[in-house]
Backbone as XML, in Angstrom:
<?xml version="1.0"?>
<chain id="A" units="angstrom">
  <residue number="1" name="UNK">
    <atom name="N" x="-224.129" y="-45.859" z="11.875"/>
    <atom name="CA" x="-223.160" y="-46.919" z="11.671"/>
    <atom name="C" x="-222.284" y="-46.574" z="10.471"/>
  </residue>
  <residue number="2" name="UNK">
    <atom name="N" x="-221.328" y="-46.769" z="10.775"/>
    <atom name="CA" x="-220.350" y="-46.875" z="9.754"/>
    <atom name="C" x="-219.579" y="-47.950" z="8.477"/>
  </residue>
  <residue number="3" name="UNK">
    <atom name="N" x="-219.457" y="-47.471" z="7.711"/>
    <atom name="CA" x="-219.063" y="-48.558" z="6.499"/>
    <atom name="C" x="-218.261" y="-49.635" z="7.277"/>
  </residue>
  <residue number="4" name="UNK">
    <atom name="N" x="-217.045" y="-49.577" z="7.924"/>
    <atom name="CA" x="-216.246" y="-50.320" z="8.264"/>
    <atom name="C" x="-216.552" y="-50.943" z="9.385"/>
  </residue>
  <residue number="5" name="UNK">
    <atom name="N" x="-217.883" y="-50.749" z="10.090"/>
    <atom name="CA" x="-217.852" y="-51.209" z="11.519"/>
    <atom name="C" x="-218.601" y="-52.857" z="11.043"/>
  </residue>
  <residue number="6" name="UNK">
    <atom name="N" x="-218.462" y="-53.610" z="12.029"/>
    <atom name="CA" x="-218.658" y="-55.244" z="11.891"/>
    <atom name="C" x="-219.882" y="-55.106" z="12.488"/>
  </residue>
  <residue number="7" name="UNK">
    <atom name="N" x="-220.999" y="-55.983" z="12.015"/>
    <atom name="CA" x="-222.258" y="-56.171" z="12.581"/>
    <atom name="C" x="-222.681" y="-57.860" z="12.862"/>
  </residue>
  <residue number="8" name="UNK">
    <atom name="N" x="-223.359" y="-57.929" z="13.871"/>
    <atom name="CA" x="-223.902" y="-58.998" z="14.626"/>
    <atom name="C" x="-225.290" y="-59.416" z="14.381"/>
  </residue>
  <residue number="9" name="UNK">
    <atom name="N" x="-225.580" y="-60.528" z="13.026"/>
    <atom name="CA" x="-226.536" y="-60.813" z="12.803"/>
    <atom name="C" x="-227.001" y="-62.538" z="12.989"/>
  </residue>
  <residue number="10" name="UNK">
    <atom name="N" x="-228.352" y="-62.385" z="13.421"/>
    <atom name="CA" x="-227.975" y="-64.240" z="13.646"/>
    <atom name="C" x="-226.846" y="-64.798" z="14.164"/>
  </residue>
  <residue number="11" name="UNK">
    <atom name="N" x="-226.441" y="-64.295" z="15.289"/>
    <atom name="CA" x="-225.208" y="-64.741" z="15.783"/>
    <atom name="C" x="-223.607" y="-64.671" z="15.348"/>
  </residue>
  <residue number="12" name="UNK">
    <atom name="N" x="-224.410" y="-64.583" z="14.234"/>
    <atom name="CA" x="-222.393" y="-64.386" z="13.056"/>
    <atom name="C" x="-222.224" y="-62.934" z="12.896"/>
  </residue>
  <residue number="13" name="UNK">
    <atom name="N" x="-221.065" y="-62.289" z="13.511"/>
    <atom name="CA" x="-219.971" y="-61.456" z="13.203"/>
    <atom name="C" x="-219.553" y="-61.202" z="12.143"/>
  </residue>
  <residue number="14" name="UNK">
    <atom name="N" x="-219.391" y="-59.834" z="11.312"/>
    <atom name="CA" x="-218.485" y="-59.356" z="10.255"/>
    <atom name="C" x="-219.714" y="-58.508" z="9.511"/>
  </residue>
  <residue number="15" name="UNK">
    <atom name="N" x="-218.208" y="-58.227" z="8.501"/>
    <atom name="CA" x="-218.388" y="-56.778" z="7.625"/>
    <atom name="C" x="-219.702" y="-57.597" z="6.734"/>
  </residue>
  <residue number="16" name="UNK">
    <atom name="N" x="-220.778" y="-56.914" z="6.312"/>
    <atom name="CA" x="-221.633" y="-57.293" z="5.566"/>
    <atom name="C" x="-220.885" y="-57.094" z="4.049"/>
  </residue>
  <residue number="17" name="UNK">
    <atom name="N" x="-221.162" y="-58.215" z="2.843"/>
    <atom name="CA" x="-220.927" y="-57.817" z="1.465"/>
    <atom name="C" x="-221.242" y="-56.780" z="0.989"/>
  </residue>
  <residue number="18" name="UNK">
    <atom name="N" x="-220.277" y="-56.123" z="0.207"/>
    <atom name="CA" x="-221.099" y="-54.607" z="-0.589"/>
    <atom name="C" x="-222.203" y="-55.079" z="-1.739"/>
  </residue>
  <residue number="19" name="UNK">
    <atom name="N" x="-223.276" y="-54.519" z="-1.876"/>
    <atom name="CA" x="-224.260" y="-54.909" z="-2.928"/>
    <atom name="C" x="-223.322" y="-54.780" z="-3.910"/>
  </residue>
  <residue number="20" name="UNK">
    <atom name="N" x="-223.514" y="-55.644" z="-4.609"/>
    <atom name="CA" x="-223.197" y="-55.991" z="-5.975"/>
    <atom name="C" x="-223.654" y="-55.083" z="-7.373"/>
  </residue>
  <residue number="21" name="UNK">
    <atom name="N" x="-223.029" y="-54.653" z="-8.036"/>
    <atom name="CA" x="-223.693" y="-53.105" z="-9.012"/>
    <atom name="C" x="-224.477" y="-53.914" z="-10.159"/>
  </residue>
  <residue number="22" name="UNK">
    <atom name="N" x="-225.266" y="-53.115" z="-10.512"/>
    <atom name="CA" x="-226.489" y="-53.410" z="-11.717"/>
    <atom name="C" x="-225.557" y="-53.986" z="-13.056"/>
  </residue>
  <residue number="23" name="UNK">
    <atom name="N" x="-225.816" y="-54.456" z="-13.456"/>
    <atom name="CA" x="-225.668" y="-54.872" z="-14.854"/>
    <atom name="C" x="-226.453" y="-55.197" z="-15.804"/>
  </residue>
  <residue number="24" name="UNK">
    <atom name="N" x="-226.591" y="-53.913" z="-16.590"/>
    <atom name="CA" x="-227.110" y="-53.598" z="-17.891"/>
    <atom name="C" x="-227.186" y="-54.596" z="-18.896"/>
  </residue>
  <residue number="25" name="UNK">
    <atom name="N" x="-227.782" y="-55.482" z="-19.430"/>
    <atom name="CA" x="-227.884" y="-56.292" z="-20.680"/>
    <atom name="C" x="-229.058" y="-56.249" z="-21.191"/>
  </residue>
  <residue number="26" name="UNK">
    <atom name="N" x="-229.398" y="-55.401" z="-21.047"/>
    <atom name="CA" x="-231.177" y="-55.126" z="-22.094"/>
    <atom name="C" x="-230.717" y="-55.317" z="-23.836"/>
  </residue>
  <residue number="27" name="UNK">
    <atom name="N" x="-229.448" y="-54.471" z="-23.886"/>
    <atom name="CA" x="-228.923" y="-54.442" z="-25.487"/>
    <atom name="C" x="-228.209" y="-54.724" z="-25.897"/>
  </residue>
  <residue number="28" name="UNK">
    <atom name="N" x="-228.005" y="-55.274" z="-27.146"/>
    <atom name="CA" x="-226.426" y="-55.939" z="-27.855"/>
    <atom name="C" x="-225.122" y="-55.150" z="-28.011"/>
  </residue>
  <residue number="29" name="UNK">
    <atom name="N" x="-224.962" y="-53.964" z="-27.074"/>
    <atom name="CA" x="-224.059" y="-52.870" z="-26.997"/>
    <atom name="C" x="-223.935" y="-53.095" z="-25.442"/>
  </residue>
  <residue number="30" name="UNK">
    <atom name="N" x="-224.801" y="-53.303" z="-24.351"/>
    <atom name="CA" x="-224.884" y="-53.619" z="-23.043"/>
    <atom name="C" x="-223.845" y="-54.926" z="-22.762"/>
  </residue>
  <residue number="31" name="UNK">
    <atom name="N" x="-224.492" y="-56.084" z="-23.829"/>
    <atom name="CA" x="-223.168" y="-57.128" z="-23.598"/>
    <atom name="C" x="-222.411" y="-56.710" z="-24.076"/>
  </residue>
  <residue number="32" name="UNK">
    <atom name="N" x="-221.827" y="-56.421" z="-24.899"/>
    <atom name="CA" x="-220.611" y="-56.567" z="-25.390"/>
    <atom name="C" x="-219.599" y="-55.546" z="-24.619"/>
  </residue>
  <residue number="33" name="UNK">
    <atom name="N" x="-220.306" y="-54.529" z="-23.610"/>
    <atom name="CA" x="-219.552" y="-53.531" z="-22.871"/>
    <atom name="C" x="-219.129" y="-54.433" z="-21.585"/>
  </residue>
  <residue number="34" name="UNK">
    <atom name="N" x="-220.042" y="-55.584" z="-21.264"/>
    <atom name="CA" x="-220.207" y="-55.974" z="-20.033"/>
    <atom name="C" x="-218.827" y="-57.828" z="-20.363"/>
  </residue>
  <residue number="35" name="UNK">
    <atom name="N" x="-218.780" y="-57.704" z="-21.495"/>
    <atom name="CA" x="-217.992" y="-59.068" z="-22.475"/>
    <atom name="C" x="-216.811" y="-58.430" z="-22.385"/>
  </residue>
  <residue number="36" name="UNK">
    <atom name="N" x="-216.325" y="-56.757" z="-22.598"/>
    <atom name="CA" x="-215.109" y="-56.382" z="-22.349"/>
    <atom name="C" x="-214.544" y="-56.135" z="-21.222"/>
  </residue>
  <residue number="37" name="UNK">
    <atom name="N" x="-215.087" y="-56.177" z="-20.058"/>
    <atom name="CA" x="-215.400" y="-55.867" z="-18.731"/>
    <atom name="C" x="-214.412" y="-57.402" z="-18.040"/>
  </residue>
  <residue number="38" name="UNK">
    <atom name="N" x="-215.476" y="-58.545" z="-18.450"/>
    <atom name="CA" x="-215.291" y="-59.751" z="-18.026"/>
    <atom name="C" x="-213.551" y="-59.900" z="-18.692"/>
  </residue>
  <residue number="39" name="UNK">
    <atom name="N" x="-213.287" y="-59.291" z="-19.745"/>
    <atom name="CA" x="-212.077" y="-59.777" z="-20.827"/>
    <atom name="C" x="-211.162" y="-59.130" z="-19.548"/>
  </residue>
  <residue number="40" name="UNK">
    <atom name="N" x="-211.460" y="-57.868" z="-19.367"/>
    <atom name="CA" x="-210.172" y="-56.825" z="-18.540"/>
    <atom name="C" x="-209.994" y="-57.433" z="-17.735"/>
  </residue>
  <residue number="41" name="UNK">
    <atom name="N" x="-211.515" y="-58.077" z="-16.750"/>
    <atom name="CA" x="-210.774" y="-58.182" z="-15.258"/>
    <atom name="C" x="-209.976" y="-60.099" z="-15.654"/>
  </residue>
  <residue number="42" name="UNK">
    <atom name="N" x="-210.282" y="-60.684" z="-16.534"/>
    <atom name="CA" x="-209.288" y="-61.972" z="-16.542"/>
    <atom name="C" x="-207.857" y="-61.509" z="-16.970"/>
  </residue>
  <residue number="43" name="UNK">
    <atom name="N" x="-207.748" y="-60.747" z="-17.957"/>
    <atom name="CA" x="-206.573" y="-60.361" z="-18.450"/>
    <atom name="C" x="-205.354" y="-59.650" z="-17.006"/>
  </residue>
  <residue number="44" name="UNK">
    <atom name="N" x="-206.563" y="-59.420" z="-15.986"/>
    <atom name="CA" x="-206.183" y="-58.439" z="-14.510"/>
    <atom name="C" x="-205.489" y="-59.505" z="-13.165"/>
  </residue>
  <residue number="45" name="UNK">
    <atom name="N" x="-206.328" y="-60.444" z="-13.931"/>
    <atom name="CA" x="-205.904" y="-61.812" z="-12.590"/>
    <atom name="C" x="-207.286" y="-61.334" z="-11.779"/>
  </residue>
  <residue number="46" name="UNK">
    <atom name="N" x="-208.060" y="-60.015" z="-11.929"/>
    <atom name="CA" x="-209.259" y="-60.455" z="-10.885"/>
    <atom name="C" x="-210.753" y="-61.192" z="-11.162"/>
  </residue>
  <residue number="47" name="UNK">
    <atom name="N" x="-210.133" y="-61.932" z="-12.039"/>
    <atom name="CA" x="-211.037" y="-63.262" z="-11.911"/>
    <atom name="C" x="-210.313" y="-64.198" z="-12.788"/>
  </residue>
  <residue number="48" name="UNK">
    <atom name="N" x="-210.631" y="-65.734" z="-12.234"/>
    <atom name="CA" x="-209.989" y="-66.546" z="-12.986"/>
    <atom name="C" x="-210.122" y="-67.000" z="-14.509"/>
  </residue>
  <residue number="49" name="UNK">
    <atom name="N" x="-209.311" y="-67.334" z="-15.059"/>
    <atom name="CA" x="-209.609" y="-67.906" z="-16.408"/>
    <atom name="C" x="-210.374" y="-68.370" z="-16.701"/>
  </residue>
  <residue number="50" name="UNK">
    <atom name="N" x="-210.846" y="-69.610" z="-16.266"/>
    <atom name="CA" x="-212.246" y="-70.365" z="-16.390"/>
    <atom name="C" x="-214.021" y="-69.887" z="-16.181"/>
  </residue>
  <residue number="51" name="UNK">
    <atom name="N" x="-213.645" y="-68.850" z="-15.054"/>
    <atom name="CA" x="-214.707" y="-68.393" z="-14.736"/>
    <atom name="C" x="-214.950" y="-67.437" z="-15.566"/>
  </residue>
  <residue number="52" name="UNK">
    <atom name="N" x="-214.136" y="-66.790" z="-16.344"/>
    <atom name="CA" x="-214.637" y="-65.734" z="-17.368"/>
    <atom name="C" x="-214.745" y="-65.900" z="-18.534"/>
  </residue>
  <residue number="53" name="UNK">
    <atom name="N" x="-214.236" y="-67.474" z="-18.579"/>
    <atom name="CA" x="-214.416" y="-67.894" z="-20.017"/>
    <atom name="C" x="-216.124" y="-68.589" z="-20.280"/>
  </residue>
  <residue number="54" name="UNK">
    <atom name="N" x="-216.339" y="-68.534" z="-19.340"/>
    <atom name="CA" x="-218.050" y="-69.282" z="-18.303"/>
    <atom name="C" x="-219.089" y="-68.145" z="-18.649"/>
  </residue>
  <residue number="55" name="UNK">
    <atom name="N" x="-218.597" y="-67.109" z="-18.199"/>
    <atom name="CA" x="-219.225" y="-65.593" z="-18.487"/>
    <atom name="C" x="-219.464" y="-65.551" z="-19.424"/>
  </residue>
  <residue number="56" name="UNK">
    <atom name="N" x="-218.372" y="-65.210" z="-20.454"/>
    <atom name="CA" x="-218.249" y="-64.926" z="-22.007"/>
    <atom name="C" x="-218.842" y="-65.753" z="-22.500"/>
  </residue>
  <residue number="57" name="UNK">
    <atom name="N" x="-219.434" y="-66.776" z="-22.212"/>
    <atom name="CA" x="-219.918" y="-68.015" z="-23.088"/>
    <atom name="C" x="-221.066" y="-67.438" z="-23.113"/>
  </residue>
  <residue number="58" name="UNK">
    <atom name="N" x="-221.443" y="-66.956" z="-21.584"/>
    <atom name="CA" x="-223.162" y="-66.968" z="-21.323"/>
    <atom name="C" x="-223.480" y="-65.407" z="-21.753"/>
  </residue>
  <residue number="59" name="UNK">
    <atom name="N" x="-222.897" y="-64.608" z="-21.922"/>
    <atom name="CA" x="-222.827" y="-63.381" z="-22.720"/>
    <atom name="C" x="-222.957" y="-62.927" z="-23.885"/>
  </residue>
  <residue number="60" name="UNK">
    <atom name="N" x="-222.360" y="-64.717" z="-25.079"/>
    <atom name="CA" x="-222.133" y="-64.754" z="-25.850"/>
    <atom name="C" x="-224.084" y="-64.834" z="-26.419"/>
  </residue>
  <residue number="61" name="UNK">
    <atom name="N" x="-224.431" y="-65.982" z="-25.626"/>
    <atom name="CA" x="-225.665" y="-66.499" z="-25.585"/>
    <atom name="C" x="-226.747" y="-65.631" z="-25.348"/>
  </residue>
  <residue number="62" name="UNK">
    <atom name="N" x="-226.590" y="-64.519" z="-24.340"/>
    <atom name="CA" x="-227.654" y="-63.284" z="-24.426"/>
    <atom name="C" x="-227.305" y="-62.592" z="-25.633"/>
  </residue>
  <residue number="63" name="UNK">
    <atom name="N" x="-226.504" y="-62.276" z="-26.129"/>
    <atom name="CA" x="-226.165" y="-61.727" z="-27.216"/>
    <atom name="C" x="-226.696" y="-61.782" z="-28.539"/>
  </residue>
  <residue number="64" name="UNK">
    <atom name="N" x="-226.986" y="-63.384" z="-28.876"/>
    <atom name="CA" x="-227.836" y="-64.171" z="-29.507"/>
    <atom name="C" x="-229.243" y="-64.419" z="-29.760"/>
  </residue>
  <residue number="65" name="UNK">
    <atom name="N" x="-229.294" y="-64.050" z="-27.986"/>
    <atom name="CA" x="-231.114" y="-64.143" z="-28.227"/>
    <atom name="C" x="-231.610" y="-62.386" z="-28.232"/>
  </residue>
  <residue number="66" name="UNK">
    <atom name="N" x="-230.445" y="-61.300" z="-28.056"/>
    <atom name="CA" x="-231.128" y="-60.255" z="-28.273"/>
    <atom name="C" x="-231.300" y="-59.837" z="-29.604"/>
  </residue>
  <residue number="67" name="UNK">
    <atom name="N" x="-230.146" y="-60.455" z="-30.366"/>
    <atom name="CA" x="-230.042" y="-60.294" z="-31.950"/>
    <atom name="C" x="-231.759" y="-61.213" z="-32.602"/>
  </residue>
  <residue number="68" name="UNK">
    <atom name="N" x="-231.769" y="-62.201" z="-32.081"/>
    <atom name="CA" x="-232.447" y="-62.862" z="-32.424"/>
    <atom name="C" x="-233.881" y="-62.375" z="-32.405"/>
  </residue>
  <residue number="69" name="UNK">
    <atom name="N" x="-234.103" y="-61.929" z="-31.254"/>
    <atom name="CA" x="-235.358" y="-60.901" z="-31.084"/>
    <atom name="C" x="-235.539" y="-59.837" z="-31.651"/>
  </residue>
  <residue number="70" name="UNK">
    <atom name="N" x="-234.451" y="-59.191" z="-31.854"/>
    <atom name="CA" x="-234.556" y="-58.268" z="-32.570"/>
    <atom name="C" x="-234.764" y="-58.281" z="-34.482"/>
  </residue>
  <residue number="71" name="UNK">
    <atom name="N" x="-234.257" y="-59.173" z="-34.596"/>
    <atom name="CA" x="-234.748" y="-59.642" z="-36.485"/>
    <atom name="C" x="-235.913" y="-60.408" z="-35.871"/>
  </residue>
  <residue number="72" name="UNK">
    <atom name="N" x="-236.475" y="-61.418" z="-35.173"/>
    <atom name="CA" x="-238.185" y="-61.396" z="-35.053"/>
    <atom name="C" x="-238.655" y="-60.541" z="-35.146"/>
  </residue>
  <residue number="73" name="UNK">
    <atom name="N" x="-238.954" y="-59.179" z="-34.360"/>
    <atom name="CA" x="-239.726" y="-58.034" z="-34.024"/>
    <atom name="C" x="-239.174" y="-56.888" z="-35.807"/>
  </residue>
  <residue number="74" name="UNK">
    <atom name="N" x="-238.273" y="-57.505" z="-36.610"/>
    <atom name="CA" x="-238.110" y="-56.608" z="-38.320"/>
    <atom name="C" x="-238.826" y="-57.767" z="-39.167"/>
  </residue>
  <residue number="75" name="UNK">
    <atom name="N" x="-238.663" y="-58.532" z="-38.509"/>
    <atom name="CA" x="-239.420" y="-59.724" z="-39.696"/>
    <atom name="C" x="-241.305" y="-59.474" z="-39.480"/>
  </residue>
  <residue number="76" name="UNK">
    <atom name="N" x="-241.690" y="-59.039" z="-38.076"/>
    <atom name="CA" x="-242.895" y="-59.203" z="-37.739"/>
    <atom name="C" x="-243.379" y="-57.802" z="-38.461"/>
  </residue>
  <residue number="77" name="UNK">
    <atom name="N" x="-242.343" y="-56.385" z="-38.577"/>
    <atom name="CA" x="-242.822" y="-55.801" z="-39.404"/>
    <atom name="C" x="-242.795" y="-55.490" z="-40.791"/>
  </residue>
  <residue number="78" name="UNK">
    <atom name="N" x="-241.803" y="-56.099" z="-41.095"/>
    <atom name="CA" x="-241.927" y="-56.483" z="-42.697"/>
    <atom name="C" x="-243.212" y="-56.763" z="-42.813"/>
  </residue>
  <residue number="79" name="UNK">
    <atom name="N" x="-243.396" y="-58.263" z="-42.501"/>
    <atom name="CA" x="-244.830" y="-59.453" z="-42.736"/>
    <atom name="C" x="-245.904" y="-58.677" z="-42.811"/>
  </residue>
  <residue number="80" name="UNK">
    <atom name="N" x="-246.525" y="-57.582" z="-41.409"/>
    <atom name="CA" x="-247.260" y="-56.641" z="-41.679"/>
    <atom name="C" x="-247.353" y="-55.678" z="-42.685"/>
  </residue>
  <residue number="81" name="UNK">
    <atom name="N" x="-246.034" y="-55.302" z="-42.934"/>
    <atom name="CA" x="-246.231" y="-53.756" z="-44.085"/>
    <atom name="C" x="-246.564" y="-54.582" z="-44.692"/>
  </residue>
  <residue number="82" name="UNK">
    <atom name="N" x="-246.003" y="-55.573" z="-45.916"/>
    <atom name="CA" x="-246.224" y="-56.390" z="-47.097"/>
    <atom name="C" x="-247.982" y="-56.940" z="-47.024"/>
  </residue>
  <residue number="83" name="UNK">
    <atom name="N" x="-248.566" y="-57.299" z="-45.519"/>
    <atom name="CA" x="-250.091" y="-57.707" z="-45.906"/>
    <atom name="C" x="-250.870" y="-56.314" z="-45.584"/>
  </residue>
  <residue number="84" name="UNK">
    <atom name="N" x="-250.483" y="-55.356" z="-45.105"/>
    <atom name="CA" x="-251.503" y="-54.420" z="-45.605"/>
    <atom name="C" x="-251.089" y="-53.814" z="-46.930"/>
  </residue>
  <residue number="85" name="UNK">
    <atom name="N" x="-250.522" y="-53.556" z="-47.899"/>
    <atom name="CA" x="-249.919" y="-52.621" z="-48.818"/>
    <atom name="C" x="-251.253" y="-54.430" z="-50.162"/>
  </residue>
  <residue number="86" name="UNK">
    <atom name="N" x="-251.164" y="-55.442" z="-49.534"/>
    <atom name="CA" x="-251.767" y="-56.348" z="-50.232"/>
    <atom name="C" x="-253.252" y="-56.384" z="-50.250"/>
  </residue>
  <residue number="87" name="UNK">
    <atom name="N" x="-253.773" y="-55.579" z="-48.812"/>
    <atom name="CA" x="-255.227" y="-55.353" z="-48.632"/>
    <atom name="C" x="-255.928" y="-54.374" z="-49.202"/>
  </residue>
  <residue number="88" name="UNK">
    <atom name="N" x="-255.010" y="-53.462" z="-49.808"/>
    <atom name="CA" x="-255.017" y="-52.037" z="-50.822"/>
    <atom name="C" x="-255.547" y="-52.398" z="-52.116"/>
  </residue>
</chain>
């Protein structure tokens, strides 16, 4: 079968959606690549204003909790070095 040919599933006709590509946000360099992404395609007209201002919000917000995790997991080793260097 071919990319362009129409398929017959459950009764309904047509081109199946292309899978949708991965998106990376494990890291605070991941959003902010994926925050300039959302900026281009509004600035492009291929997506609307609102909806990327929706994105960016919620981008803004992973952004936050990766920072955030990430000074937990320097604070958790601070706390440690400082109580063993105290058990000495």
């Amino acid at each position: 079968m071919q990319d362009n040919e129409a398929l017959t599933i459950d009764g309904r006709t047509g081109k199946p959606d292309p899978t949708p590509p991965v998106i990376h946000l494990k890291t605070a360099d991941d959003v902010r690549l994926e925050m300039a992404r959302v900026y281009r395609d509004m600035r492009q007209g291929k997506i609307e204003t609102a909806d990327g201002t929706k994105f960016a919000y919620v981008l803004g917000q992973l952004a936050k909790m990766i920072e955030t995790g990430q000074l937990e997991a320097r604070l958790e080793l601070i706390e440690h070095t400082l109580k063993v260097r105290k058990i000495k």
